[in-house]
C-alpha positions in Angstrom: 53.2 -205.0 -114.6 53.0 -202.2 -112.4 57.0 -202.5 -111.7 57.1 -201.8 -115.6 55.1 -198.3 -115.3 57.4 -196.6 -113.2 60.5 -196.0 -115.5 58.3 -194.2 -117.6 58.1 -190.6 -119.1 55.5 -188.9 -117.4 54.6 -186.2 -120.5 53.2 -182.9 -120.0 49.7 -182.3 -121.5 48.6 -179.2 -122.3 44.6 -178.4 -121.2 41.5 -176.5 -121.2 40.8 -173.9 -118.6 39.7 -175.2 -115.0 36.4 -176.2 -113.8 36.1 -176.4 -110.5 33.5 -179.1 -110.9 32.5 -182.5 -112.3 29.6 -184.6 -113.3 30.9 -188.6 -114.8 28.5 -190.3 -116.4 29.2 -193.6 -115.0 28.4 -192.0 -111.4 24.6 -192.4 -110.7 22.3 -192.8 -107.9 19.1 -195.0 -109.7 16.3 -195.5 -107.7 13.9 -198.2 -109.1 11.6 -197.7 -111.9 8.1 -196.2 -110.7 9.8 -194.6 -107.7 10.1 -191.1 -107.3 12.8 -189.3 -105.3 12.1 -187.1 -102.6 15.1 -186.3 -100.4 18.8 -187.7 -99.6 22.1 -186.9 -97.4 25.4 -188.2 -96.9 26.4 -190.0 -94.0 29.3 -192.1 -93.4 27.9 -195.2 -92.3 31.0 -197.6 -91.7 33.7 -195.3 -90.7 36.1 -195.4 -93.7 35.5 -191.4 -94.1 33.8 -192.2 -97.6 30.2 -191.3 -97.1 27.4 -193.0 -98.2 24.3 -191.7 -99.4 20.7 -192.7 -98.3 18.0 -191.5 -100.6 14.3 -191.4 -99.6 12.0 -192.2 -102.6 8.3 -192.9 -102.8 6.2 -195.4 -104.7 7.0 -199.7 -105.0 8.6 -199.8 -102.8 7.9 -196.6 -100.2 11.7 -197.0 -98.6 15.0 -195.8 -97.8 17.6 -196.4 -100.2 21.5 -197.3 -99.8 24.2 -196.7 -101.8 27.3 -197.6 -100.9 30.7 -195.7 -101.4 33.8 -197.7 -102.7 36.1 -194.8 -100.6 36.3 -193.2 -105.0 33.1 -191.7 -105.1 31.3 -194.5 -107.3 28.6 -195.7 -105.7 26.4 -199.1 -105.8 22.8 -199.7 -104.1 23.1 -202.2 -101.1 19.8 -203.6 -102.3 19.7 -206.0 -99.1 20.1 -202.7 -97.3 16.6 -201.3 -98.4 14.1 -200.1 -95.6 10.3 -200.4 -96.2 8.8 -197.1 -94.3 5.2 -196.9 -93.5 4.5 -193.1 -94.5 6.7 -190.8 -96.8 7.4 -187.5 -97.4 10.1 -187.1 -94.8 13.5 -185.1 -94.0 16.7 -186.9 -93.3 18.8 -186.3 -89.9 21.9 -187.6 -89.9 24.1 -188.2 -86.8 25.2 -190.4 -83.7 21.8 -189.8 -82.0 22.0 -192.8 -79.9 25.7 -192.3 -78.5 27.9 -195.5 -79.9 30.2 -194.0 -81.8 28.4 -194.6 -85.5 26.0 -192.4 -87.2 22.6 -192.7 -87.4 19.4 -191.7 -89.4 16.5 -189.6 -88.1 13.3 -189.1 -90.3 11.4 -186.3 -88.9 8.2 -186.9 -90.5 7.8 -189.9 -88.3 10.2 -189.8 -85.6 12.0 -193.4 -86.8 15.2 -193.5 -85.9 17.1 -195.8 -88.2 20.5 -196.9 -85.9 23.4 -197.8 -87.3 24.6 -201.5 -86.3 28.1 -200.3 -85.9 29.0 -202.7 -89.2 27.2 -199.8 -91.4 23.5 -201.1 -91.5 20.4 -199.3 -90.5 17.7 -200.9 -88.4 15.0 -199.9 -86.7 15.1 -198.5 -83.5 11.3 -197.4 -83.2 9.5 -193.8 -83.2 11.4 -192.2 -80.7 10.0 -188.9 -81.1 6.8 -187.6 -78.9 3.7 -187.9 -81.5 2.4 -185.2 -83.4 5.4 -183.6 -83.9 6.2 -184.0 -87.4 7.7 -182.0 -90.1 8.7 -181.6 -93.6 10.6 -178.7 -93.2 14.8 -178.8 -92.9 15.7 -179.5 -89.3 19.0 -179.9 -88.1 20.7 -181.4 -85.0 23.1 -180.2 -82.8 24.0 -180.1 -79.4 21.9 -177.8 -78.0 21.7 -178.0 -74.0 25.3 -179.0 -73.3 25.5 -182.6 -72.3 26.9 -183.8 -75.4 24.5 -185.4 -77.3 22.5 -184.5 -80.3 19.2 -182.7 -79.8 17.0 -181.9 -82.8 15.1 -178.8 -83.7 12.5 -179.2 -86.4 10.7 -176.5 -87.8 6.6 -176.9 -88.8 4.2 -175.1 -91.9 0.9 -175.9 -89.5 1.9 -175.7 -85.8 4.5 -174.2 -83.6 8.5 -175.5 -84.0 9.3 -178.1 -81.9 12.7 -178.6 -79.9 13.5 -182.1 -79.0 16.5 -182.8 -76.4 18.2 -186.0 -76.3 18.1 -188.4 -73.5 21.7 -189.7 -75.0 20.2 -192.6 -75.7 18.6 -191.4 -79.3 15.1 -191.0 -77.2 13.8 -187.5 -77.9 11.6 -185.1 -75.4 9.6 -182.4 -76.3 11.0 -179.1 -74.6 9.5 -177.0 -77.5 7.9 -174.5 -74.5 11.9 -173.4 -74.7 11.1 -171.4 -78.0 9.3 -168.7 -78.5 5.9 -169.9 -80.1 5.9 -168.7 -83.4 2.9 -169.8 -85.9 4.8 -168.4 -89.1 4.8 -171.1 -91.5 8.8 -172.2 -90.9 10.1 -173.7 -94.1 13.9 -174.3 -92.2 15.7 -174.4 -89.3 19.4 -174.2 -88.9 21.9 -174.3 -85.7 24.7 -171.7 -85.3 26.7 -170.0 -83.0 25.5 -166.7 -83.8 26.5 -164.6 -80.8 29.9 -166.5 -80.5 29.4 -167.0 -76.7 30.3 -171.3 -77.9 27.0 -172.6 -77.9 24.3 -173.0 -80.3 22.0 -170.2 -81.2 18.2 -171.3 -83.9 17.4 -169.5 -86.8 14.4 -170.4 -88.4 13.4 -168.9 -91.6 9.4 -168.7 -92.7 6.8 -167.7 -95.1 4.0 -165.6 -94.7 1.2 -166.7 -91.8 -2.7 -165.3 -91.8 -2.6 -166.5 -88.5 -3.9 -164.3 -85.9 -0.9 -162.7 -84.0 1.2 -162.9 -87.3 2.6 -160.3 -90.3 1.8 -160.7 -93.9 5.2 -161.1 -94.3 7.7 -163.9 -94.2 10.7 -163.4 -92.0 13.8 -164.7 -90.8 13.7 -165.3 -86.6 16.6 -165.5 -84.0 16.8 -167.4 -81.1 20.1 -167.1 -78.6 20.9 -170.3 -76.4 21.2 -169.6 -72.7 24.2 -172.6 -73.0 21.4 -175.0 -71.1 19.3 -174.8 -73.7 16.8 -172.4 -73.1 16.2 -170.0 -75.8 14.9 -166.3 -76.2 13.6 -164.6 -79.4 15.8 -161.5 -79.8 14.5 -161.0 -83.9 13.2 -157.9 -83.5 16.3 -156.2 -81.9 18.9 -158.1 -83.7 17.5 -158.6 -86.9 16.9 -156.3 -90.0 13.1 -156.3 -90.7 13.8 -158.4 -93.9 10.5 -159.4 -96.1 11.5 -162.9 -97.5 9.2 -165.9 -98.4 12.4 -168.3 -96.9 13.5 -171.2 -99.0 17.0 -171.5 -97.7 19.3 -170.4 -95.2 22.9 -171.0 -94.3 24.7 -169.4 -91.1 28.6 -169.1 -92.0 31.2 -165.9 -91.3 30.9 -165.0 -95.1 33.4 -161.8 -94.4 35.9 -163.6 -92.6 35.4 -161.5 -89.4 35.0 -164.7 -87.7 31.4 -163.8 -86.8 28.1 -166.2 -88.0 26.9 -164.1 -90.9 23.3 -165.2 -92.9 22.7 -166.3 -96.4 18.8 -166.7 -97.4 16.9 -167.9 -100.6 13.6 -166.3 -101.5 10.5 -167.8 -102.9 9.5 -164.9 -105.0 12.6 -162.6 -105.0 16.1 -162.6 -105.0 18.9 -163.8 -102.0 18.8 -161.9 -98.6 22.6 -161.5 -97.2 23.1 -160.0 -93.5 26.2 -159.5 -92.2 27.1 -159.7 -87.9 28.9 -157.2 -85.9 30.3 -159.8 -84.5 27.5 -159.5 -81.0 24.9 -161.3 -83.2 23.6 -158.5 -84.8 22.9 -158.0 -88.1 23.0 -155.5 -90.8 21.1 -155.9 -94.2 23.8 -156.1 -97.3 21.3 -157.8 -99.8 22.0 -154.8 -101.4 25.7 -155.6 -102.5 24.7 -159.2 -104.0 24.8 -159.4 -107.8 21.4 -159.2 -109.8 20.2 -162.8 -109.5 17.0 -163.1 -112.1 16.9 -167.0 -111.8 17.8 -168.0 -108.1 14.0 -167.2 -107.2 13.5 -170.3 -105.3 16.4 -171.6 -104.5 18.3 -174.0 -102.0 21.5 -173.0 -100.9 24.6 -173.7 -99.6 28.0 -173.0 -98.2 31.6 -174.2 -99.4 35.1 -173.1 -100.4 35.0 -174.6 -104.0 38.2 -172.8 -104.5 40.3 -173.5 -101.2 40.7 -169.9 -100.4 40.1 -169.5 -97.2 36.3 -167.7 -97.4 32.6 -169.4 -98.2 31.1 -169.3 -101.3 27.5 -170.0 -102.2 25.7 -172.8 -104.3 22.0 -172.3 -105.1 20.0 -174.6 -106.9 16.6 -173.8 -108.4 15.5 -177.6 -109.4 16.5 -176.1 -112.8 20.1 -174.9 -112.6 22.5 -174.4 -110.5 24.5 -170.9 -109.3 27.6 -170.6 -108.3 28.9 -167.6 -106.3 32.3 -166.8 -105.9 33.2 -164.8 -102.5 36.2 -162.4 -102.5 37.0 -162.8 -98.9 34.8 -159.7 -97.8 31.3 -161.2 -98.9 31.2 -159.6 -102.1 29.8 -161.9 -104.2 30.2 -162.7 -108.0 28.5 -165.6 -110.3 30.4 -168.2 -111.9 30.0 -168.4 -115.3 27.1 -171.4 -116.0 29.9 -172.6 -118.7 32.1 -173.8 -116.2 29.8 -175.8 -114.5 28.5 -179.1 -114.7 25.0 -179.6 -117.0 22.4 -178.5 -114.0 20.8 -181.3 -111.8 17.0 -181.0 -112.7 14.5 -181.0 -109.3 17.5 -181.0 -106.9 15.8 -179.9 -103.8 18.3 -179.6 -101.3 22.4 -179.1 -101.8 24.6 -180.9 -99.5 28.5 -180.3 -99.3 30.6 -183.4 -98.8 33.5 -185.3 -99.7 32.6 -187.9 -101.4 35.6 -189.4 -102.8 38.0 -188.5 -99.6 40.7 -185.9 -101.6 40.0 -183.3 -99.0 38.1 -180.7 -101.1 34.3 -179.7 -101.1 32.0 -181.9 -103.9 28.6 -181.3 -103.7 25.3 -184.0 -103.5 22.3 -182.7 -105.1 19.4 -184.6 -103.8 16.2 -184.8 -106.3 12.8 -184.3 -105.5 10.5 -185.0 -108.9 9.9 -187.2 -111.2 12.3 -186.0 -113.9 13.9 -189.5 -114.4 14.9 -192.0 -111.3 17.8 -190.7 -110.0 18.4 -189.9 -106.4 20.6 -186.9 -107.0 23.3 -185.5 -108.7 27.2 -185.6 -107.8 29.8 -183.0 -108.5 33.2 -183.8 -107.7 35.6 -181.1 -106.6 38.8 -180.9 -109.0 41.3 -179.3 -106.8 42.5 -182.2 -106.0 41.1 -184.6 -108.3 42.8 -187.6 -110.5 40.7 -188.7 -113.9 40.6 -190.6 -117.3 38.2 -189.6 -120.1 38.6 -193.1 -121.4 39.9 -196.7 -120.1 43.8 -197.3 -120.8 44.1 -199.6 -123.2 47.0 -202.1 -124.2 49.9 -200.9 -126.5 48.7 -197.2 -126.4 49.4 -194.2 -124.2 46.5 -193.6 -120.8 47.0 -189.8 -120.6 45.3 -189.2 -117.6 44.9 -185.4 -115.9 45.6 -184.2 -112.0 43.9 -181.1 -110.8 45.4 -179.1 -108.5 45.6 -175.1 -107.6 46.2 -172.9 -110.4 49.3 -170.5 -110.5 51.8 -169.8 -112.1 55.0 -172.0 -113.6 57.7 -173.1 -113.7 58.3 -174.5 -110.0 54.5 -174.4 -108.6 54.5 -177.4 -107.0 55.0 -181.2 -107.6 52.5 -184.6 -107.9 53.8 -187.9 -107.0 51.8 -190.4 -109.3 50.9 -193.4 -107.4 50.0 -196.6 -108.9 47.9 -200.5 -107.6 46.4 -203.3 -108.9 43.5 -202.2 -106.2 42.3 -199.6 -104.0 43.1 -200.0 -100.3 42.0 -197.6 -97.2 45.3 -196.4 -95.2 45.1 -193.1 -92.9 48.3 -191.0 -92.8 48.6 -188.2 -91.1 48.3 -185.0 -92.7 48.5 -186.4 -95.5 45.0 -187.8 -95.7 43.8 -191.1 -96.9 45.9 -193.0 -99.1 42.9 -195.2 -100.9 45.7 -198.0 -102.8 46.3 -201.0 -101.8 49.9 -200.0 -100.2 51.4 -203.8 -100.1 51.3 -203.0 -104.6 51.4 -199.7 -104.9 54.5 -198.1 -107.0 55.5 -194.3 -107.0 56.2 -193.2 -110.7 58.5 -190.5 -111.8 57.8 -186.9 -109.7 55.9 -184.6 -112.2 56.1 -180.7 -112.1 53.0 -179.3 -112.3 52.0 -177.4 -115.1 50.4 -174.4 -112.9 48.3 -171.5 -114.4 45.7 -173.5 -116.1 44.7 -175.9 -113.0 45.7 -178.7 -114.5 48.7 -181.0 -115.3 48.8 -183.8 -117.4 50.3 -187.3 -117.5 50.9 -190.2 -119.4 51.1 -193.7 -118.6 52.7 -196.1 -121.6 50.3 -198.8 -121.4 52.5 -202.3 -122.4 51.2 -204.3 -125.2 50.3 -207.2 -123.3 47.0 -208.5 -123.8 47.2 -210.7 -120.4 46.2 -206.7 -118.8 42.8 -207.0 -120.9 40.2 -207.1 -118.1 42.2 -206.3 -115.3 41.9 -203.4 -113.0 44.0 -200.6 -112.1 43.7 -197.8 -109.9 45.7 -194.6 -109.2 46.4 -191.6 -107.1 48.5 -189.1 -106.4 50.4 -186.9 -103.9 50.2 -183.2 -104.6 52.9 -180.8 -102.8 52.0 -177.2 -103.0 53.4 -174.1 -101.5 51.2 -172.5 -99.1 49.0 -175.8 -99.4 49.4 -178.8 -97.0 50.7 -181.8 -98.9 47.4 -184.3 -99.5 46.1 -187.2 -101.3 44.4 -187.1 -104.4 41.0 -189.0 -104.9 41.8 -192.4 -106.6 40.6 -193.0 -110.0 39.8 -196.7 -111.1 39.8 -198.4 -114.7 39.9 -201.9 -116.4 42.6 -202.2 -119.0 41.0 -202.7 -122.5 41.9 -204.2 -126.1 43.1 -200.8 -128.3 
């Protein structure tokens, strides 16, 4: 059947305006009924460069949740892969902690360390942090005394932050009397190479303490990394003396300088942006950041939504979502909330991925209410993205649409349509991942895309064949670019259905 698609007319379409993301309402993340979300990442459990994502919900059952990729970005819940925890309210870590080449799950509530079996399952591997050393806040892990494993930092609301090195084994000891003390109440901590000497440097962003010793003022601290992993707090040198109550904070060159610049959310106020000189020290620009009257609380995050070259910034409230768009020199402008996907309600965290391996930023929104029972929301990037708004069906035309970098035609570049009974998992180098089954897969007819409005249509004659009813199809496609390396589209799967 397929051998009878590729003669055929590949029509131009002509489309709406580009958006540079997408929600499907077939892509969903369900928890059980009576379970309530509370956090989730993505992690790539069996190497196929598809993530996963494991959610954390509480209630019948208490557990960590599964959901495995199909390498398209639809996603199923390996039920058998469900893990009963004995408390709740935890982060999620992910990483090789324990050295074997697979990647790993650290709760830092508890200190479980969930390893991977190197076939993609988690088990148990036992608290392997020291006790009483817990925390709700955002940790992260990195490398950060230069043996080459993954240490963790975690930051704590009651008690000092706590530094945990790795033995390279995924067993964790407290070197915390390497920071500072700080009895802020520290909401996040995130790695970076702020002072670009190539290791990593803590920032830890807080809210106001009435602790003795500390301001009435919430603040953002900095730590630089000796390279053995001894730290010293430089904040009050190095820093602007910036009043936040810290929800967020990302650590990216947001100028293009090449230098670590900060990005902060604000409980009560707007964003906080300071910009290095390139020695790790920073200057306060909040200033030059758009009026923001509804980001008040929100999580953030970094990405290049529009494969430019600079970082732009997602925030999410837990009741919409903002987009900023960078113009290479951190001046920042919002989106328009048209363009968007409908927001994710309660999403408590944004985490940038690619979930459906095309190469280009989508976006995880994990949930933390009780606003229905789903884990979190997916967005899926559409610079490089293949889709259907409905199932082919037999005897009529699939017009189908291919996303690509906008600009301007005739000439802009070309898509290869690709075309299998099934999806397969084949590396090729640069070209990314080609996710068809490449013993059935048929080329159709090179089509010239359309250029300015960031997307080019195609149309498949479907045969009138009612043997196809039921059966499943999947396809791709190559896009060729100037000024863009030639890549893999995501693949986009479908059942053939009676007219």
């Amino acid at each position: 059947m397929f051998q009878q698609l590729a003669p055929a007319l590949l029509a131009l379409v002509p489309l709406a305006a580009q958006q540079p993301f997408r929600s499907y309402a077939d892509r969903s993340l369900p928890l059980p009924i009576g379970v309530i979300p509370v956090t989730a990442t993505a992690v790539d459990l069996d190497g196929d460069a598809a993530p996963e994502v494991v959610a954390h919900g509480i209630g019948v059952p208490n557990a960590l949740f599964v959901f495995r990729n199909d390498g398209t970005g639809r996603f199923t819940e390996d039920v058998a892969g469900r893990r009963n925890l004995a408390t709740g309210a935890v982060q999620l870590l992910a990483g090789d902690f324990d050295g074997d080449g697979a990647a790993d799950v650290l709760l830092t509530f508890s200190g479980g360390l969930w390893r991977n079996d190197g076939a993609g399952n988690l088990e148990f591997g036992g608290n392997r942090t020291p006790p009483g050393v817990a925390s709700n806040g955002r940790g992260a892990a990195a490398d950060l005394d230069g043996d080459g494993d993954l240490d963790v930092v975690l930051p704590r609301q009651a008690e000092p932050n706590v530094l945990l090195l790795n033995d390279g084994s995924g067993r964790f000891v407290d070197a915390s009397s390497r920071l500072t003390p700080d009895n802020q109440i520290t909401e996040v901590a995130v790695t970076a190479d702020v002072d670009g000497d190539g290791d990593q440097d803590l920032l830890f962003g807080s809210w106001p303490s009435s602790r003795p010793g500390q301001g009435p003022i919430g603040r953002i601290k900095l730590h630089l990394n000796d390279g053995a992993g001894q730290f010293t707090d430089v904040s009050a040198s190095q820093l602007p003396d910036v009043e936040v109550y810290v929800v967020d904070l990302v650590a990216v060159d947001l100028n293009g300088d090449g230098a670590v610049d900060i990005a902060v959310t604000n409980a009560l106020g707007p964003p906080s942006l300071l910009i290095n000189d390139g020695q790790g020290r920073f200057t306060d620009r909040s200033a030059d950041l758009p009026a923001l009257g509804t980001a008040a609380g929100a999580h953030l995050a970094s990405l290049d939504f529009d494969r430019d070259g600079d970082r732009d910034l997602l925030l999410s409230t837990g009741a919409a979502q903002i987009l900023l768009v960078n113009d290479g020199a951190a001046g920042f402008s919002p989106l328009s909330p048209s363009l968007l996907p409908a927001p994710t309600l309660g999403a408590n965290r944004v985490v940038v991925t690619d979930l459906d391996r095309d190469g280009d930023d989508d976006v995880l929104l994990p949930r933390s209410s009780i606003v229905g029972n789903a884990a979190a929301g997916l967005w899926f990037g559409q610079y490089r993205q293949v889709d259907a708004a409905e199932e082919p069906a037999i005897g009529r035309d699939w017009v189908l649409q291919i996303g690509h970098r906008a600009g301007a035609a005739p000439g802009f570049g070309t898509a290869i349509p690709l075309v299998a009974p099934s999806i397969g998992n084949t590396r090729i180098a640069p070209l990314g991942i080609l996710g068809l089954d490449p013993s059935t897969t048929v080329a159709l007819q090179p089509l010239a895309l359309s250029g300015a409005a960031g997307h080019t249509g195609w149309t498949i004659p479907v045969p009138d064949d009612r043997t196809l009813v039921g059966t499943a199809v999947a396809v791709q496609a190559l896009i060729l670019q100037p000024l863009e390396v030639a890549r893999f589209t995501n693949v986009w799967r479908a059942t053939f259905r009676e007219e």
